[in-house]
C-alpha positions in Angstrom: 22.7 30.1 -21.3 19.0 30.4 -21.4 17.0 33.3 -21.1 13.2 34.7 -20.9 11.8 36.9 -24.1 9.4 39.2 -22.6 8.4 42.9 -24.0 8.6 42.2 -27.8 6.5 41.7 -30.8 5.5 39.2 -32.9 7.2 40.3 -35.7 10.5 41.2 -33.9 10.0 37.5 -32.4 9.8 35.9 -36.3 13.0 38.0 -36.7 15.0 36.7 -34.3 14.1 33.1 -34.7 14.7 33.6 -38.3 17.9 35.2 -37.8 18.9 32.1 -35.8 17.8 29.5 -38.1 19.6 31.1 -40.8 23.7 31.4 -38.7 22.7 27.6 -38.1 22.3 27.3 -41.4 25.9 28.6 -42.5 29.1 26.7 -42.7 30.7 28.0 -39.6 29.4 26.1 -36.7 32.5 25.9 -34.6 31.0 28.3 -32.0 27.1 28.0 -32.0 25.9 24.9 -32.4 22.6 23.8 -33.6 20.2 23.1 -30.4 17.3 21.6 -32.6 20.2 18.9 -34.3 19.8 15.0 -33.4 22.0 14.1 -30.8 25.3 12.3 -31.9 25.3 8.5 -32.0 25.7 7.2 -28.0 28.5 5.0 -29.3 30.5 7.9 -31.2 33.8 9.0 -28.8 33.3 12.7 -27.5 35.1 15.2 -30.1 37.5 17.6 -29.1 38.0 21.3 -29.8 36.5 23.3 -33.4 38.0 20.6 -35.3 35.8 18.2 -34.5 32.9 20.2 -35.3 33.0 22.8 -32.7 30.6 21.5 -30.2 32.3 19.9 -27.7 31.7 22.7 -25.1 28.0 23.2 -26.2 25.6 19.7 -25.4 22.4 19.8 -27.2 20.0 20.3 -24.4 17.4 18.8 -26.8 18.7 15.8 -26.8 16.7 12.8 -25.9 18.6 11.0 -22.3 20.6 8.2 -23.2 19.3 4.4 -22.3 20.6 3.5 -18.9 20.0 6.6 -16.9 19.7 5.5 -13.3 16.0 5.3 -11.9 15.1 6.9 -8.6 13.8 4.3 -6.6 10.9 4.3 -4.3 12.6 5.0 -0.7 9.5 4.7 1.3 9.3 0.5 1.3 9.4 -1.7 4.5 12.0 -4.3 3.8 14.3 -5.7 6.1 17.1 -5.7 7.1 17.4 -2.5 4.3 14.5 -0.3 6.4 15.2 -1.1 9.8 15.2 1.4 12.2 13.6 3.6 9.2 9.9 5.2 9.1 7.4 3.5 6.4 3.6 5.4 6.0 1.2 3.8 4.5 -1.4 4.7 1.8 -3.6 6.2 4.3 -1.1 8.0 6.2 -0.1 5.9 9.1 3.7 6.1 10.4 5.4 3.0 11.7 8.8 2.7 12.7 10.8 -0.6 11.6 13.0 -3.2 13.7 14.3 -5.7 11.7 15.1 -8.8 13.6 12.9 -8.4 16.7 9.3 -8.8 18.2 7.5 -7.5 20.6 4.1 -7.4 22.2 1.4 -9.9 23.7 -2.0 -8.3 22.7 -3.0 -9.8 19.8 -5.7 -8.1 17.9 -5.6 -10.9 14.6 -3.4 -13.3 13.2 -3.2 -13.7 9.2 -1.0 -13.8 6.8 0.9 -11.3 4.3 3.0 -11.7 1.4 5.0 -9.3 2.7 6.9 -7.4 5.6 4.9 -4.2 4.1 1.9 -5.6 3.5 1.3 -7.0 6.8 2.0 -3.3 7.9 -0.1 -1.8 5.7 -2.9 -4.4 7.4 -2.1 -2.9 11.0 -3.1 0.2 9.6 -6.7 -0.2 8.3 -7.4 -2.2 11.8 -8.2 0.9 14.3 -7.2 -1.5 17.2 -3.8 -2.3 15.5 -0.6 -0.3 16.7 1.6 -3.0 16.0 2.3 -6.1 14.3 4.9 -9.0 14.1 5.5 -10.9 10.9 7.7 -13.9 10.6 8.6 -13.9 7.1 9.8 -17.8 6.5 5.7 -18.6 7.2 4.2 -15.4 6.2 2.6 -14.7 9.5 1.5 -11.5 10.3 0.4 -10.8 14.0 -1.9 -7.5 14.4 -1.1 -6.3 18.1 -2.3 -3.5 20.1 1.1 -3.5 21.8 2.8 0.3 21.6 6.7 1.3 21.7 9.9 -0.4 20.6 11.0 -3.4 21.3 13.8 -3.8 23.5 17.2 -5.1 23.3 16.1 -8.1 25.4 13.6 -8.8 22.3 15.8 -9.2 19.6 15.0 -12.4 17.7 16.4 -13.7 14.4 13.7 -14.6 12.0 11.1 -12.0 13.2 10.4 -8.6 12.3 8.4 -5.4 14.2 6.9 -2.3 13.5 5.1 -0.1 15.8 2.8 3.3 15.1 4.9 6.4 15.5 3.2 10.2 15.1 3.9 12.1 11.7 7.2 13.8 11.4 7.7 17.5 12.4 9.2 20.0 10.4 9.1 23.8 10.3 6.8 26.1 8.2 6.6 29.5 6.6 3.9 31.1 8.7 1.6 33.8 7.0 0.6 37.4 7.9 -3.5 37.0 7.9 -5.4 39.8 8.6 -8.6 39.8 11.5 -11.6 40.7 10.4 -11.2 40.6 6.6 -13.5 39.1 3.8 -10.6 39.0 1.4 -8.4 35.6 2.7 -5.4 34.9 2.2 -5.9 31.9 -0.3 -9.2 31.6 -2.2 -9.3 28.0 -2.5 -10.7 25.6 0.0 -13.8 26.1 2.2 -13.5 28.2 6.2 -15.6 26.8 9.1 -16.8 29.4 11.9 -16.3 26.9 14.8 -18.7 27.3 18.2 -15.9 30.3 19.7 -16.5 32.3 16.9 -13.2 31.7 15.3 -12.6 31.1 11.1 -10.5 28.0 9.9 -9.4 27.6 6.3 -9.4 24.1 5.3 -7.2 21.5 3.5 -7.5 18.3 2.6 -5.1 15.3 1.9 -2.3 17.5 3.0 -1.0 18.1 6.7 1.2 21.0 8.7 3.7 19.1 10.6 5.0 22.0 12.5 5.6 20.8 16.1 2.6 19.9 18.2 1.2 21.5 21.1 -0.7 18.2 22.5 -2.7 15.0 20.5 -6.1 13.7 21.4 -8.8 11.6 19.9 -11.7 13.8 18.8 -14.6 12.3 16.3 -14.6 14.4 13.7 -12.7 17.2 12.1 -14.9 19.8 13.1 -14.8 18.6 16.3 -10.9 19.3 16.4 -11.6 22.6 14.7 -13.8 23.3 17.9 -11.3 22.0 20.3 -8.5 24.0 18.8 -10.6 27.2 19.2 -11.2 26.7 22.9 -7.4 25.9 23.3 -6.1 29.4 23.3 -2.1 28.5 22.1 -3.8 26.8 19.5 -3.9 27.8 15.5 -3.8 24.9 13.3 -4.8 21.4 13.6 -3.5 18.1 11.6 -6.6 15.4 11.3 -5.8 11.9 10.8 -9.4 10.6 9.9 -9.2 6.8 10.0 -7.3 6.5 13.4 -9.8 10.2 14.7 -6.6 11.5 16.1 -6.2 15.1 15.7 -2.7 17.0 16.4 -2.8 20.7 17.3 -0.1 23.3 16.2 0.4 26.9 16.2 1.5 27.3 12.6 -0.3 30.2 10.8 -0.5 29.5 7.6 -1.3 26.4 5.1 -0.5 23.4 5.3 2.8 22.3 2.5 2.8 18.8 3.5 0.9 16.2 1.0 -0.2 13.3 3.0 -3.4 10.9 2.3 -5.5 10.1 4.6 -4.9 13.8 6.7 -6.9 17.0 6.6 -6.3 20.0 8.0 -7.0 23.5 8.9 -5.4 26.7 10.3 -7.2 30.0 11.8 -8.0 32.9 9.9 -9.6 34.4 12.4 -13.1 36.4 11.6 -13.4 36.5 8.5 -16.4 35.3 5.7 -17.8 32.0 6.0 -20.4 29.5 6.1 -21.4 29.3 10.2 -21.2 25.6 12.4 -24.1 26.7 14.3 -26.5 29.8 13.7 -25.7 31.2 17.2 -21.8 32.1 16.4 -22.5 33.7 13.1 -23.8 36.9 14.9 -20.9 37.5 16.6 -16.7 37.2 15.6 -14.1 36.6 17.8 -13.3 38.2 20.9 -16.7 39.7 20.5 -16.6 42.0 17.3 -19.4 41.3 15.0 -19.3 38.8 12.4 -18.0 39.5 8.6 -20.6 36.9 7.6 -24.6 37.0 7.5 -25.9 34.6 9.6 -26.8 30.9 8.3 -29.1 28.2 9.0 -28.0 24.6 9.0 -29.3 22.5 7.1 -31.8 19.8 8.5 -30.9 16.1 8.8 -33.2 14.2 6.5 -33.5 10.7 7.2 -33.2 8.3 10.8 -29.7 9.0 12.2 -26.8 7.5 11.3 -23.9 6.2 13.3 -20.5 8.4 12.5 -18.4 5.7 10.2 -14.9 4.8 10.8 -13.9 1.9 9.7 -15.9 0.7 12.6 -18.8 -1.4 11.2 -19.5 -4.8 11.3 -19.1 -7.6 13.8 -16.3 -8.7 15.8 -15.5 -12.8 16.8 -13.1 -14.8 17.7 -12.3 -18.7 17.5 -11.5 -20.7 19.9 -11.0 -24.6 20.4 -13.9 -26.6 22.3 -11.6 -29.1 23.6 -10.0 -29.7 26.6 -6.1 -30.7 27.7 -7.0 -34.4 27.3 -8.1 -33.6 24.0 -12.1 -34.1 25.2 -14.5 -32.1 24.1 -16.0 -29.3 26.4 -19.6 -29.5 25.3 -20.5 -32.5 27.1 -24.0 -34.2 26.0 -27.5 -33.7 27.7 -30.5 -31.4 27.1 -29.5 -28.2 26.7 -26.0 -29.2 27.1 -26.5 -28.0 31.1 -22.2 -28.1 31.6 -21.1 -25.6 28.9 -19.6 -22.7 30.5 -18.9 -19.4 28.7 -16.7 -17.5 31.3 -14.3 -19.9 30.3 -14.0 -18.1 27.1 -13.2 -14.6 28.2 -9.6 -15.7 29.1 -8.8 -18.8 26.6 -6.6 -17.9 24.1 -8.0 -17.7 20.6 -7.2 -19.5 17.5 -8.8 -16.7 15.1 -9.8 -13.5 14.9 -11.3 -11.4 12.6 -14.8 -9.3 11.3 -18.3 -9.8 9.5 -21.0 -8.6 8.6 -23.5 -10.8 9.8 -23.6 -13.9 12.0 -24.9 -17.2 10.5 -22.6 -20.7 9.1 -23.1 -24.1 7.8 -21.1 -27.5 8.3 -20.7 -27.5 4.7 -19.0 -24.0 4.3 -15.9 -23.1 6.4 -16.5 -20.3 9.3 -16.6 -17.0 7.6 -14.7 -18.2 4.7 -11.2 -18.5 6.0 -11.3 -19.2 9.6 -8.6 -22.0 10.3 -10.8 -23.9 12.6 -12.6 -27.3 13.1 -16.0 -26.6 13.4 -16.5 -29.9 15.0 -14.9 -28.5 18.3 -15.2 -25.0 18.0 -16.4 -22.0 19.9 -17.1 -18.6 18.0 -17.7 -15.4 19.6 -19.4 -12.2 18.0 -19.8 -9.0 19.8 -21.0 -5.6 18.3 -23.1 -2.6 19.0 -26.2 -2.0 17.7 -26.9 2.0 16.7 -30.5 2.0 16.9 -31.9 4.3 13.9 -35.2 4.6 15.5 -37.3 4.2 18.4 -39.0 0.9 19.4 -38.8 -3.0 19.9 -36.0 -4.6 17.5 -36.4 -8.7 17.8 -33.0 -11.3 17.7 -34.1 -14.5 16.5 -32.4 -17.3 16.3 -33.9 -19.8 13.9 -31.2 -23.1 13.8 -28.4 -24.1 16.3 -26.0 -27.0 16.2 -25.1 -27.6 18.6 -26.0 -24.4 21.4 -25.7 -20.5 20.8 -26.1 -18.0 23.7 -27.3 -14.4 23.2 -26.6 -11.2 25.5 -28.2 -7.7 24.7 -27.5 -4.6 27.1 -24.4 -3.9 29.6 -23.8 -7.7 30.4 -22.6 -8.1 26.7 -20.0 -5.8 27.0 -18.8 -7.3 30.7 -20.1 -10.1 33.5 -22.0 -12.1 30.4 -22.3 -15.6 31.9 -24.9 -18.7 31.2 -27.2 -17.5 33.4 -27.9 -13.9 32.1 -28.4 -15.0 28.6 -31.4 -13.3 27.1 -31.3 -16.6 24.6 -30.5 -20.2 25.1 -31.0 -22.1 22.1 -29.8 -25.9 21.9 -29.8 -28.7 19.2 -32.6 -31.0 19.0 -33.2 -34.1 16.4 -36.5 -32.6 15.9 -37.8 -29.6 13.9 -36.2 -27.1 15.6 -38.5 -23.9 16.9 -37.1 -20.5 16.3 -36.1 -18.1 19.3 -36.5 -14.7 19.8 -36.1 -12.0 21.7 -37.2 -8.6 21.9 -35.4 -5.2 23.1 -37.0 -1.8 23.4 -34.2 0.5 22.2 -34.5 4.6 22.1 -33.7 6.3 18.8 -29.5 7.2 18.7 -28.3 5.4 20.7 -25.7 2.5 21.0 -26.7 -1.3 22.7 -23.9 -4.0 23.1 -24.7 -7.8 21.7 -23.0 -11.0 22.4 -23.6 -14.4 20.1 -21.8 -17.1 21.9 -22.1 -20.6 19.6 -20.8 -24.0 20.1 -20.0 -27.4 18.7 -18.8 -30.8 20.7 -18.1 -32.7 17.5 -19.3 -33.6 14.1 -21.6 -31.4 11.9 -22.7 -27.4 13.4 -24.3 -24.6 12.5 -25.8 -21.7 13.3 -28.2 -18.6 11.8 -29.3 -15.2 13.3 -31.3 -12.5 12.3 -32.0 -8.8 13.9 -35.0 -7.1 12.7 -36.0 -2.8 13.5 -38.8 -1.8 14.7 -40.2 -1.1 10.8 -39.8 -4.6 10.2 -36.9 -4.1 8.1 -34.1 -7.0 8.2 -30.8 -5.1 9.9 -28.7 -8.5 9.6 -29.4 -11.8 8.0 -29.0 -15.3 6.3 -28.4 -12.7 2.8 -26.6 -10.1 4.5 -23.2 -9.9 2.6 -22.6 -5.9 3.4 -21.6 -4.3 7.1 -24.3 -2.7 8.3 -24.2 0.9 8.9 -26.4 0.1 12.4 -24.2 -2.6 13.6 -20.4 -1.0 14.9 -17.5 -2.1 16.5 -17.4 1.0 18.6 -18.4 4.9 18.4 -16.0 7.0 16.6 -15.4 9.0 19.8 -14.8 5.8 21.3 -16.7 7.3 24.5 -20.0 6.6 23.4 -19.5 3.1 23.0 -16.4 2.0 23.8 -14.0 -0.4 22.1 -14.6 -3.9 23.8 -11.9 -5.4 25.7 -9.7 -7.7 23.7 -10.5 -11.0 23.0 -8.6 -13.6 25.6 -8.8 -10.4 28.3 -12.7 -10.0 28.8 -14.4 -9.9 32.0 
C-alpha cells in the first residue's frame, strides 16, 4: 500500500524513516519485508508462507524488472499484409489508409524507388501533388499518384500494394468554460491572434483537436484559416495541416489534447488580450464591444517580397523518349531541326519525373543525377513560375544547346505552348554557338509561368539556362545547387498560380 506524507515536519519525517529502518533491522521479518533489499536471484523458486522468510505476499517494488520483459512494439508501421486495411501517418502528419495486395490509380505524379512499403509512403507525403502511391515490393517500385479513394475489389492484384490519403481521425474532447471579454485566459501559454472579425484565438502548435469537422478547405496560411473560421459562425476551432494548407474546422471549445507533427491549431477565446492581425480590429471586440487590447501596429515588411513557401519551390520536368514506334528518332536533321514538334509531348507518356533547382546538363553527367534516361534520344520538360521580387525586365538566356531547346514565358507556358509561340528557339550548330536571350517586363509580386522544352536525336547533348532580375542578380544558373525562393511550382493558395496540369495530360 503506498501512501502520500503531507503536513509533517522534518524532524517527525527523520522519525519515522528511522523508526522503519530500525523494525527492518530486527529478526522478525515474516510480516514487513524490507522494500530497499536486492531482489531475490531470478532463478531462486518462489517461497511460500513465513517459513520461507515471510515475503511471499509482499514483492519488493524496488526491484529492478527481470531480463525478458516483453517490449511494446511500435504499432504505427506500414507493412503488409500485417497493416492492411490499417491507418499509417507519417512524420509530418499525413494519414494513409493501407490495401495490401492491390493497386489503383493512373495519374502518375513520379516513379522511384523505396526500400520499403513505408518509405515509399512517407515519399507520397512530402510530394503536395501525391495522394496516392503503388509500390511493387519484389522491384522496389514506388509510383507517386494523384489518384484518391480505395481501390476496388476489381483491383486486387497479388504482388502490389496501395495506400491512399485519408483525413485525421476524430475523437471527442472536453470542451472548456471561457469567459468573453476577459484578459485573464484560460491557459497562459501559447500566443492569441485577433483575426479581421474581431474574434481572439489561442494557439497550439504540433498538436491538433480532432473533434468532428464542420467542413475542410485549402486556405494558405494558418491565419488565414483563423480568419475563415471567424466569418463561419458554427465555427470555434480550427486543425491546420501546413505542408498539404488544408485546414479542418471544428466547434470544440477548448485546447487541443492531440499531439500530432506537422498540425497547428487554434480555438476561440473570444475578446480577450492580444496582439491585433490588422490595426483596424483592435479598436473594436466582437459583436461590437470594445476591445480588451490597445491597439497595435504591424510591423513593416522589410525587404522585396517573398513567395509564401510550401514545399513548393523549385522546377518541375519530365522525361520522355525521343524515338518513335520504329525505333527512329524524332528529331530529324536540318537547320533548326524544322520537324520537331512539342505538342506531341503534352500527351506522351513519361519515362521520369521529378524536381530541380535549376535547368542546365552535360553529355558527360547523367540528367539531374538519377534520371533513368538516354540522353541520346531524350526529351526533358521543365515548367515553373517565376515570383517576381521586384519590378522590371528579367532576361532568359540560353547560352549552349545540343541539340534544340524551346522557351515559353507568360500564359502559353502553362497551356496552348507550341513551336510557333516560342519566345526562344535555339538549335545546335558545329560552330561557336551565340547565346540567346530574352527579355520579360514583370511587375513586382506577382507569379509568371516558364516552359524549357530540350531535345536530343542521338549521340552527345546538352543544355544550359540562366534567368537574371532586374538588379542583375543571377535568380538560376550553371552554379545554382539550391531551389530558389523566386522560382515555385505553384502558389500556396494554389489560386494564384495554379498547380500545372500533370505531365502526359497537358494542353
Amino acid at each position: 500500500m503506498m501512501g502520500y506524507i503531507t503536513d509533517v515536519s522534518k524532524s517527525s519525517l527523520l522519525l519515522v524513516l528511522t523508526s522503519f529502518i530500525w523494525v527492518n533491522s530486527g529478526s522478525a521479518q515474516s510480516t514487513y519485508p524490507n522494500p530497499f533489499a536486492p531482489a531475490p536471484p531470478a532463478a531462486s523458486a518462489p517461497a511460500a508462507g513465513s517459513a520461507a522468510g515471510g515475503t511471499g505476499g509482499y514483492p519488493n517494488p524496488f526491484a529492478p524488472v527481470p531480463s525478458g520483459c516483453p517490449v511494446l512494439t511500435d504499432t504505427n508501421v506500414a507493412v503488409c499484409p500485417t497493416s492492411d486495411n490499417s491507418v499509417y501517418y507519417t512524420p509530418d502528419g499525413t494519414f494513409f489508409k493501407i490495401q495490401c495486395a492491390h493497386h489503383h490509380g493512373t495519374a502518375t505524379v513520379q516513379i522511384t524507388t523505396a526500400s520499403s512499403f513505408q518509405i515509399c509512403i512517407d515519399k507520397c507525403s512530402q510530394e503536395n501533388a501525391c495522394n496516392s502511391v503503388n509500390y511493387v515490393p519484389t522491384s522496389l517500385g514506388c509510383t507517386l499518384l494523384s489518384s484518391t479513394g480505395a481501390a476496388t475489389v476489381s483491383e486486387a492484384s497479388a504482388g502490389q500494394n496501395y495506400a491512399y490519403k485519408v483525413n485525421p481521425p476524430t475523437q471527442s474532447a472536453k470542451d472548456e468554460n471561457l469567459v468573453a471579454c476577459s484578459t485573464s485566459c484560460p491557459s497562459a501559454n501559447g500566443q492569441s491572434y485577433s483575426s479581421i472579425f474581431g474574434e481572439t484565438f489561442r494557439i497550439s502548435c504540433g498538436k491538433r483537436h480532432g473533434t468532428e469537422y464542420l467542413r475542410i478547405d485549402k486556405q494558405a496560411t494558418l491565419k488565414d484559416c483563423m480568419d475563415s473560421c471567424a466569418s463561419y459562425i458554427p465555427c470555434h476551432s480550427v486543425d491546420y495541416h501546413g505542408r498539404s494548407r488544408t485546414c479542418y474546422y471544428s466547434n470544440h471549445h477548448g485546447e487541443p489534447t492531440i499531439v500530432t507533427p506537422g498540425f497547428s491549431s487554434a480555438y476561440s477565446l473570444g475578446c480577450t488580450s492580444s496582439c491585433c492581425g490588422n490595426a483596424a480590429s483592435s479598436s473594436r471586440g466582437c459583436s461590437g464591444y470594445n476591445s480588451c487590447s490597445p491597439p497595435c501596429v504591424p510591423p513593416k515588411p522589410l525587404g522585396p517580397p517573398m513567395p509564401d513557401s510550401c514545399g513548393n519551390q523549385g522546377l518541375q520536368y519530365a522525361i520522355y523518349s525521343n524515338t518513335k514506334s520504329d525505333g527512329s528518332t524524332n528529331l530529324f536533321t536540318g537547320a533548326g531541326y524544322p520537324t520537331f514538334n512539342t505538342e506531341k509531348f503534352k500527351t506522351d507518356p513519361l519515362q521520369y519525373s521529378g524536381m530541380t533547382p535549376s535547368i542546365g546538363f552535360g553529355s558527360s553527367t547523367p540528367i539531374y543525377g538519377n534520371a533513368p534516361a538516354d540522353p541520346g534520344y531524350t526529351v526533358v520538360n521543365h515548367r515553373a513560375y517565376i515570383f517576381a521580387q521586384q519590378s522590371g525586365d528579367y532576361i532568359f538566356r540560353l547560352p549552349f544547346v545540343d541539340d534544340i531547346s524551346l522557351l515559353w514565358v507568360g500564359p502559353a507556358a502553362y497551356s496552348g505552348f507550341t513551336r510557333a509561340n516560342a519566345n526562344i528557339i535555339q538549335s545546335f550548330v558545329s560552330a561557336v554557338q551565340v547565346p540567346v536571350t530574352y527579355s520579360a517586363t514583370f511587375e513586382e509580386g506577382k507569379y509568371y509561368p516558364m516552359r524549357v522544352i530540350w531535345a536530343n536525336g542521338g549521340g552527345a547533348g546538352g543544355l544550359s539556362f540562366e534567368l537574371k532580375g532586374p538588379d542583375g542578380k543571377v535568380i538560376i544558373g550553371a552554379d545554382t545547387t539550391e531551389p530558389s525562393p523566386f522560382l515555385v511550382q505553384y502558389s500556396c493558395d494554389e489560386t494564384t498560380a495554379p498547380r500545372f496540369p500533370p505531365f502526359g495530360s497537358e494542353t
